[in-house]
C-alpha positions in Angstrom: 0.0 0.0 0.0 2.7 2.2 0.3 3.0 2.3 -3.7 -0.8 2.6 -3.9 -3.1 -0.2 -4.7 -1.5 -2.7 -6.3 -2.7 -4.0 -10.1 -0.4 -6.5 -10.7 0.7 -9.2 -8.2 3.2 -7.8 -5.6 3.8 -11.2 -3.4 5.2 -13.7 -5.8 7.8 -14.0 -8.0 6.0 -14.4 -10.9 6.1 -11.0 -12.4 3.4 -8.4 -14.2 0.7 -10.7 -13.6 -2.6 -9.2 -13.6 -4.1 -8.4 -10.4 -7.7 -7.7 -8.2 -6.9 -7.9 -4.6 -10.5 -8.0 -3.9 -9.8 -7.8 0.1 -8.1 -4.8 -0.2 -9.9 -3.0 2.4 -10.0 -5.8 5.0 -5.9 -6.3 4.5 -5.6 -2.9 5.3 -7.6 -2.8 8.3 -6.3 -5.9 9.9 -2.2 -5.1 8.8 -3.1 -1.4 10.7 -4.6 -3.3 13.7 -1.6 -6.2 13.3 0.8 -3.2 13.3 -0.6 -1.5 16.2 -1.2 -3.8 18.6 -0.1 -7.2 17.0 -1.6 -10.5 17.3 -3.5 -9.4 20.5 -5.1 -6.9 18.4 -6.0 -9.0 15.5 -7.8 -11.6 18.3 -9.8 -8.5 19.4 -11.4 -7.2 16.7 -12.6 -10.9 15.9 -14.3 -11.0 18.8 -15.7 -7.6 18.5 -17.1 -8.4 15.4 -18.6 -11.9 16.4 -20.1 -10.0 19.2 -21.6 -7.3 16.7 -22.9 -10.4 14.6 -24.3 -12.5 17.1 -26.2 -9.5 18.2 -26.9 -7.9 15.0 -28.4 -11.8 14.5 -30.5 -11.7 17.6 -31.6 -8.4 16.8 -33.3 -9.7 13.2 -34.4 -12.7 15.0 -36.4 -10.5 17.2 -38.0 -8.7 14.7 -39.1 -11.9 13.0 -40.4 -13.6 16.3 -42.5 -10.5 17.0 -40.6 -9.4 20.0 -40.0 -12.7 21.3 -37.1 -12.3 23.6 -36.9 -16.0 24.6 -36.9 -17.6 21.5 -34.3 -14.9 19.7 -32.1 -15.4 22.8 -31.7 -19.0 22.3 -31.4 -18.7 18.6 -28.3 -16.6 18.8 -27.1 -18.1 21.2 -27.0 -21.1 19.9 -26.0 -20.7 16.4 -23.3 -18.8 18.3 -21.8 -22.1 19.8 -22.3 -23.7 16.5 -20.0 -20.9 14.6 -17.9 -19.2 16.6 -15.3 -22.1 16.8 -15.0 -22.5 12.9 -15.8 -19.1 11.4 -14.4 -16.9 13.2 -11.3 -15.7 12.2 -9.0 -13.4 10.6 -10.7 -13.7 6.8 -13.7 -10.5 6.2 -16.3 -13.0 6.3 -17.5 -12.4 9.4 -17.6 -8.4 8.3 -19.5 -9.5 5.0 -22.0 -11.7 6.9 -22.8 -8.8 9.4 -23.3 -6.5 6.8 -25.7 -9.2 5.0 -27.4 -9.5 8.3 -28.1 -5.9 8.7 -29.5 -5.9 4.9 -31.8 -7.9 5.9 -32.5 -6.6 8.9 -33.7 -3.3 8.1 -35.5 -4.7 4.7 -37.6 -6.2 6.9 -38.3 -3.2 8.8 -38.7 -1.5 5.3 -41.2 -4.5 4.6 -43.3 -3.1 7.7 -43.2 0.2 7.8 -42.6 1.8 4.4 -40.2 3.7 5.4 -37.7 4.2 2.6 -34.5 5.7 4.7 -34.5 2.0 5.5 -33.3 1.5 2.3 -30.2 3.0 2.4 -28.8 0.4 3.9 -28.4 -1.2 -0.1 -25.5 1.6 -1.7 -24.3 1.6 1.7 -24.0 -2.5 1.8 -22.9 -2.5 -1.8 -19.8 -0.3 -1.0 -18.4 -1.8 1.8 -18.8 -5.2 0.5 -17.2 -4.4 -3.0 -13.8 -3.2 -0.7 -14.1 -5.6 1.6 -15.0 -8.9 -0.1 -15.5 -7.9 -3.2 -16.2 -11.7 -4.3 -19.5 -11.6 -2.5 -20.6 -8.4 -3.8 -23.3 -10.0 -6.0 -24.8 -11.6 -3.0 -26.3 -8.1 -1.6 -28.6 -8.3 -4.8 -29.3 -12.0 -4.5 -30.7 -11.1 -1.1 -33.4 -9.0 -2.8 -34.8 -11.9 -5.0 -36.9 -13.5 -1.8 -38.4 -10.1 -1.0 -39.0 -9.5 -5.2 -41.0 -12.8 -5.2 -42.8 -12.3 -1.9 -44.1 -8.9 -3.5 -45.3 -10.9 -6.7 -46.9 -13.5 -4.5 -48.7 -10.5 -2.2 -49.3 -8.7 -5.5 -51.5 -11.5 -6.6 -53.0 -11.9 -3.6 -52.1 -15.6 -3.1 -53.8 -16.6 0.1 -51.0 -18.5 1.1 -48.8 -15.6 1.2 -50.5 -13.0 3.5 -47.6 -12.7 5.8 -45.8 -9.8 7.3 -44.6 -7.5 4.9 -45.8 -9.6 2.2 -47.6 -6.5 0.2 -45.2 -3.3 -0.1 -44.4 -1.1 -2.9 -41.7 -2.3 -5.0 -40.9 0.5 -6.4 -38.3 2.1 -4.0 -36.6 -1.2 -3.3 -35.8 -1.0 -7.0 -34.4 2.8 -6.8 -32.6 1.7 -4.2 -31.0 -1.6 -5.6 -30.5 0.7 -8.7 -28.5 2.8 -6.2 -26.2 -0.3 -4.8 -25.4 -1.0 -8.5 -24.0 2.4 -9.2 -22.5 2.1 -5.7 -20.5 -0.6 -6.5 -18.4 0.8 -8.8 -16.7 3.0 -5.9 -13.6 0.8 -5.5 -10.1 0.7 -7.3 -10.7 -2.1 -9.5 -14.4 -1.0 -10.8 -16.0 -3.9 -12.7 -13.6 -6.3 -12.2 -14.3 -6.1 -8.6 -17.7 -6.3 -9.1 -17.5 -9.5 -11.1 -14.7 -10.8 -9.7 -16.6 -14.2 -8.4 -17.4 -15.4 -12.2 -13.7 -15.3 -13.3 -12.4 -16.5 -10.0 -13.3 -20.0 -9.8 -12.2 -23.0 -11.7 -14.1 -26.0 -10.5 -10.9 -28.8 -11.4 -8.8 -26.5 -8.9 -11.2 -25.9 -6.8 -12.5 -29.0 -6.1 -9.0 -29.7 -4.5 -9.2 -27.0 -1.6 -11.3 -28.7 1.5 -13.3 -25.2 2.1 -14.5 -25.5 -1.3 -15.8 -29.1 -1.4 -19.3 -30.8 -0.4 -20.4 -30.5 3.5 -20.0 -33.6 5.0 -21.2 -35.3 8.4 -17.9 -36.1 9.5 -17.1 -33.1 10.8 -18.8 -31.1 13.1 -20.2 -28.3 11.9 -21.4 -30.7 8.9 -23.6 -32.6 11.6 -24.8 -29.2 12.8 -25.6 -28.1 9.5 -27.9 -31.5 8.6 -29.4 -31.8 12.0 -30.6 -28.1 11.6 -31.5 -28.9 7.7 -33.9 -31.6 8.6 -35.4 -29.2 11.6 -35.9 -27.1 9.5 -37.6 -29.0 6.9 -39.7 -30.8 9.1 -40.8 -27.7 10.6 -41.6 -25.7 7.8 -43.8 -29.0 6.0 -46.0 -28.6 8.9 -46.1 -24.7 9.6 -46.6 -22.0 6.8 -43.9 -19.5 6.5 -43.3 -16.0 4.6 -42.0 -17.3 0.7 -38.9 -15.0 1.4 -37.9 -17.1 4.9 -38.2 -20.0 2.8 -36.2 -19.0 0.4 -33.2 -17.8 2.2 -33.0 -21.2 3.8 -33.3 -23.1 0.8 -30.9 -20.8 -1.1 -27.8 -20.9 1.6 -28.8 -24.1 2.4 -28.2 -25.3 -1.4 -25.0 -23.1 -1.1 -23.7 -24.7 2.5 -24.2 -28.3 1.1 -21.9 -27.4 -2.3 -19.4 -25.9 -0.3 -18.4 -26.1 3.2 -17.5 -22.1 3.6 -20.8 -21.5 2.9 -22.3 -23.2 6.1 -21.7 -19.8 7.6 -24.3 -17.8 5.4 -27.2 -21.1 6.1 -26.1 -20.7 10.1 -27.0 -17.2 10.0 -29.4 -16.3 6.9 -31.1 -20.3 6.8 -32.5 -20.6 10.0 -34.5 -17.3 10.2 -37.7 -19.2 10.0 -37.0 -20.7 13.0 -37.8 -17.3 14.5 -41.2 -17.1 12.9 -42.5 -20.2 13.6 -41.3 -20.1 17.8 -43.2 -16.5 17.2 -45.6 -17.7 19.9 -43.4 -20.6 21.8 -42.8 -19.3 26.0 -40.9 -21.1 28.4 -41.9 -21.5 31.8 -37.9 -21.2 32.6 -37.5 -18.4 31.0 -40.7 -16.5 31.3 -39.9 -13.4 33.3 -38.4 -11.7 29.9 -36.2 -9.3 31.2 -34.3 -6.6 29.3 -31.5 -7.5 31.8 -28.7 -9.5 31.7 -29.7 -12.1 28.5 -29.5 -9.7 26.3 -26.0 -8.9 27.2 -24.4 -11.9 27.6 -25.1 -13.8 24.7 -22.2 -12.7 22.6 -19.7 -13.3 25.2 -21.0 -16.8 26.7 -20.5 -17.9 22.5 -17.1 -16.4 22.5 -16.4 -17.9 25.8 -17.8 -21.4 24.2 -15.6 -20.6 21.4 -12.7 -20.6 23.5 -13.6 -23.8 26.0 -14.4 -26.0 22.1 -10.7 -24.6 20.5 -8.9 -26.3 23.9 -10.9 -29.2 23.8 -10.4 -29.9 19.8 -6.4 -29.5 20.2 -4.6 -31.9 21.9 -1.2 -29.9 22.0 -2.7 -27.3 24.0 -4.2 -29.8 27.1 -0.4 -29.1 28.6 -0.8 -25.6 28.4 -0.6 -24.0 32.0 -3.6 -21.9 32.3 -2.7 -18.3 34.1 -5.5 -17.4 37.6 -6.6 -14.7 34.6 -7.8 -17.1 32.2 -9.1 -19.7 34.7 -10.9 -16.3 35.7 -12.2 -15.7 32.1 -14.2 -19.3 31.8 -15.1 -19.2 35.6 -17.0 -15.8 34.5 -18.0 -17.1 31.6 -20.3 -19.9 33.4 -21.1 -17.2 35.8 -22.4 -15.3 33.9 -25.0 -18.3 31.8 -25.9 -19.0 35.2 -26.8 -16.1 36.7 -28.6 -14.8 33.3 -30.8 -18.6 33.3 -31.5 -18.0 36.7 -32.6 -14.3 36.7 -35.1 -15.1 34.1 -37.0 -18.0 35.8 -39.3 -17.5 38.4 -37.8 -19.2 41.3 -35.1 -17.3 41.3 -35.9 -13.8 42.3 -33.1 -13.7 44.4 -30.7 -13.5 41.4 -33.0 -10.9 39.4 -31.2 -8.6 38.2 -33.2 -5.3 37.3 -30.5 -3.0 37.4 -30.5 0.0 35.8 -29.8 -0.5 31.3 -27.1 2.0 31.3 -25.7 0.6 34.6 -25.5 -2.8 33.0 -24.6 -2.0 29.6 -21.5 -0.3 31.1 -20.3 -3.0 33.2 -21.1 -5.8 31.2 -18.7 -4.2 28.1 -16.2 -3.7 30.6 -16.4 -7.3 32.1 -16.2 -9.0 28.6 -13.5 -6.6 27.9 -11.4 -7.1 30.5 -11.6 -10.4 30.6 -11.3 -11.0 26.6 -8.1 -8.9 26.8 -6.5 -10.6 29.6 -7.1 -14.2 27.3 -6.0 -12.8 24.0 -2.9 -11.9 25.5 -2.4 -15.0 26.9 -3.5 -17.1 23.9 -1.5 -14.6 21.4 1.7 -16.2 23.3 0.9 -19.2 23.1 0.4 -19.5 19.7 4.0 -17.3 19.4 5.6 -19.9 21.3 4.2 -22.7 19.0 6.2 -23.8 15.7 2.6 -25.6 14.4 0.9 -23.1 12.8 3.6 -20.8 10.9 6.9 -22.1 9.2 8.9 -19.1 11.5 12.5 -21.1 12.2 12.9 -22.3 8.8 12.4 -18.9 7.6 14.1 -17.5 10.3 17.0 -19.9 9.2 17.5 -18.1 5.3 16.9 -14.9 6.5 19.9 -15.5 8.2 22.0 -15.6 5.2 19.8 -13.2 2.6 18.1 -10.4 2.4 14.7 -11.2 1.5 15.1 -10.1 -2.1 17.9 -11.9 -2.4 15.8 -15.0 -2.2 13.7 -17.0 -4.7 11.9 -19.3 -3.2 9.7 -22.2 -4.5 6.9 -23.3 -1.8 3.3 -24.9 -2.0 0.2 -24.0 -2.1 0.2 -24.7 2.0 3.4 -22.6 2.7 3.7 -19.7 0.5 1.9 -16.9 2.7 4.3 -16.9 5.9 7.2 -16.2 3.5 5.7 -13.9 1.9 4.3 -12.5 5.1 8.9 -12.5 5.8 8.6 -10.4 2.3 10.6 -13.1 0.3 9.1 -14.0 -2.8 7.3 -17.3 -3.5 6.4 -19.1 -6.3 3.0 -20.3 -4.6 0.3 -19.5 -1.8 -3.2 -20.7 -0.9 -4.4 -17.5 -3.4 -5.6 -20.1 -6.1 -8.4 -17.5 -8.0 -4.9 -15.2 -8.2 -3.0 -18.1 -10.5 -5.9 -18.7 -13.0 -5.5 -17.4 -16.5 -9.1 -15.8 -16.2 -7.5 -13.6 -13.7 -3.9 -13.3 -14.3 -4.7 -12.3 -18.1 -2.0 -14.6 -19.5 -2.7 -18.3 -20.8 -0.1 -19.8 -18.5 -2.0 -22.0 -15.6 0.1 -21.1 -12.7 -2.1 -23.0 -10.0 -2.3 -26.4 -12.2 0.9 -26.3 -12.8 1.4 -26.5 -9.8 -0.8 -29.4 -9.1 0.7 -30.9 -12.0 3.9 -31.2 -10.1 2.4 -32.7 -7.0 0.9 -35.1 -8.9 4.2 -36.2 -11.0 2.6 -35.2 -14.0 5.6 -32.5 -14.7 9.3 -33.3 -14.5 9.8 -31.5 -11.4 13.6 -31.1 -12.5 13.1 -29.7 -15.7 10.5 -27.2 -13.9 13.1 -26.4 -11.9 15.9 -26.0 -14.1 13.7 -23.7 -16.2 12.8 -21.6 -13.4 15.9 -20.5 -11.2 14.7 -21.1 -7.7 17.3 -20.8 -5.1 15.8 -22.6 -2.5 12.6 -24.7 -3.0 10.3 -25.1 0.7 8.6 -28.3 1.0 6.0 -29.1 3.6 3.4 -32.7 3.3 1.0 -31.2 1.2 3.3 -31.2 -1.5 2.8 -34.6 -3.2 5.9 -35.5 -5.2 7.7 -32.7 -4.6 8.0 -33.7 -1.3 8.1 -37.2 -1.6 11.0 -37.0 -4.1 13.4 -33.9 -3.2 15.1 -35.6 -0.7 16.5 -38.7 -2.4 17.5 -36.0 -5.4 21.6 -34.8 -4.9 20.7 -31.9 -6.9 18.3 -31.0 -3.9 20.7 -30.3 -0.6 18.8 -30.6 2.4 19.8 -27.8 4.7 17.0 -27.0 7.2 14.4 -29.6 8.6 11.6 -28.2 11.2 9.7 -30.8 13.3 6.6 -30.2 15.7 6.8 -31.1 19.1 6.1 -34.8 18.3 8.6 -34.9 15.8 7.2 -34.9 12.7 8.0 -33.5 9.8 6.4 -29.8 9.4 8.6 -28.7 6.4 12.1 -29.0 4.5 14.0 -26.4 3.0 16.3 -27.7 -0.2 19.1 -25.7 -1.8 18.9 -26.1 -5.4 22.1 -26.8 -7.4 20.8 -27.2 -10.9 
């Protein structure tokens, strides 16, 4: 950024190759917040965020439910658990999806009221989306379509389809769409932003990247995702719902089953009708409905979750001595579930807490915090102090000897952005949109050539022989490259990292050819 936005592909060291960084404005928030107050920072302004969603989500859910506190609370809530350990992390879809939410949000209050200020919210969407993930830009129109064809069905006066906000005038919501359209084009890369998703994907590579491929129930948010598919079915056979509800879940629920990345937007956007049809349900438990201390809890108790289902999924950090602070962070995160179940059921009036909003707001924010701060600190070192997740000795190791541009450096599609990150320049990275032909404007297939080699289908010698790498950075995902390097004398071994169990985590190879 210090050159301006880049056009052409500043990371690699494959030179003048056509370029839309279509995160652009995402990068630049997180590298100022990275820069600022390093990983810490970075771990904060997820959580932030998760909080604004998770609240932003139960906000929409109670607008649906008509008010019902109980059943929104729950929703979020849960869907919270569900997410938080999986989608929330340092990539802008977690800004995109609560900017989708909020579309949808105040169309619904447009829906209701008529009021067409609500409508704003669509140049406004279409702009920030088109800067910060400017592949989902065409998904603030594809929102519109349910609320297009529950207008036709209200227009026709389809019994079926007297719902909420089912007859409205269609004619602003198309100003304003008109208006996102034009909006769009406010970013450095104008159309090619804008359209970046139909040039971006090639299904052969694709189909080799595990975000990209079919859901399945072997992992868990793939059993989340079909246990709430078939609830949601089932449900909706027996209980009539709004056409547009209906159509949001089927919609991300098609797109969640195709790829596994999009199990976020069915969490959040698929289950809406779940609000509607609880409209009515009340719990005994839960029945004095306070404005209290539910309300405010709900984003950290996920978070909280989030934290108690990372230690429990990762073996390597059971070992981990646990500061009084953080033990103090999960003590008050069960606290607080506790005291907030309790306040709201009637036997336990000794635990309501009808404090004053302000009073609560304030002390709640300052709680979380406090306490998030005190964890993300403790958890950002950690995570220094492990050699798992970033290839930092081996690097550490050539910078030693070069100067980053000095270095040419052939790595995988697994191990090309912490080098890069170091400023050396790769050959590959997990970018694969950036390396098709339909992007890079030349006809050379940088991505399946790359594949090619992994699967032995190149000469991996005369590649290299052709290209000029001085060092070539091999890690498991590598297929034959890695598999055939080291019995190669033309490939000196002179750096081997291993994890703490003594595997393998990458090689790097000085190459005499």
């Amino acid at each position: 950024m210090e050159q301006g936005i880049p056009h052409t592909e500043p990371f690699t060291v494959h030179a003048g190759l056509h370029f839309v960084l279509e995160q652009w404005l995402t990068g630049v928030i997180f590298w100022q917040i990275y820069n600022i107050l390093g990983e810490t920072g970075l771990l904060e302004l997820i959580f932030f965020l998760g909080c604004a969603l998770i609240y932003a989500y139960y906000r929409l859910c109670l607008l649906l439910s008509e008010e019902n506190r109980q059943v929104s609370f729950m929703m979020a809530l849960t869907v919270g658990i569900m997410t938080a350990p999986a989608f929330f992390v340092t990539r802008p879809q977690v800004i995109s999806l609560l900017i989708f939410v909020t579309e949808i949000f105040f169309l619904e209050k447009y829906l209701r009221t008529s009021k067409k200020s609500y409508l704003l919210v669509l140049p406004l969407a279409s702009v920030l989306v088109v800067n910060l993930h400017a592949a989902l830009w065409p998904f603030v129109f594809v929102l519109l379509a349910p609320f297009v064809l529950d207008w036709l069905m209200g227009k026709f006066g389809l019994p079926s389809f007297h719902f909420p906000g089912s007859k409205f005038s269609v004619r602003p919501l198309a100003v304003a769409a008109l208006a996102a359209f034009l909006a769009g084009f406010i970013n450095p890369y104008g159309w090619e932003a804008m359209t970046f998703v139909l040039y971006s994907y090639d299904p052969v590579i694709h189909g080799r990247i595990a975000e990209i491929q079919a859901v399945n129930a072997g992992i868990r948010e793939g059993k989340y995702f079909f246990a709430l598919t078939a609830l949601l079915i089932s449900l909706q056979a027996r209980n009539s719902v709004p056409l547009r509800y209906f159509l949001l879940f089927l919609g991300t629920m098609l797109m969640g089953l195709f790829f596994l990345r999009n199990m976020f937007l069915f969490f959040f956007l698929g289950t809406l009708p779940l609000a509607y049809i609880f409209r009515g349900w009340h719990s005994k438990f839960l029945a004095r409905n306070t404005r209290t201390s539910p309300v405010f809890v709900v984003p950290f108790l996920a978070i909280a979750l989030m934290a108690v289902l990372l230690f429990l999924s990762r073996p390597e950090l059971h070992n981990l001595t646990y500061p009084w602070i953080v033990k103090l962070f999960f003590l008050f995160a069960f606290l607080c579930g506790t005291i907030s179940l309790w306040s709201c059921s009637k036997e336990g009036k000794g635990f309501d807490l009808h404090w004053p909003s302000t009073q609560l707001k304030v002390m709640s924010v300052s709680l979380v915090v406090l306490s998030f701060y005190c964890f993300s600190n403790w958890y950002g070192a950690c995570r220094r102090d492990e050699t798992n997740h970033t290839f930092a000795p081996a690097i550490d190791y050539l910078l030693a000897m070069h100067r980053p541009e000095e270095i040419t450096l052939w790595t995988g599609f697994n191990s090309g952005a912490y080098p890069e990150f170091r400023r050396i320049k790769c050959y590959m990275d997990a970018r694969p949109e950036v390396f098709l032909p339909s992007n890079t404007g030349i006809e050379h297939n940088i991505i399946k050539e790359y594949f090619d080699l992994a699967d032995e289908k190149l000469d991996y010698k005369e590649f290299f022989r052709e290209n000029h790498f001085d060092y070539a950075m091999t890690v498991p995902g590598d297929g034959a490259i890695y598999t055939l390097l080291p019995h190669d004398e033309d490939f000196l071994l002179v750096y081997e990292q291993k994890n703490a169990e003594g595997e393998v985590m990458c090689r790097i190879f000085k190459v005499n050819l």
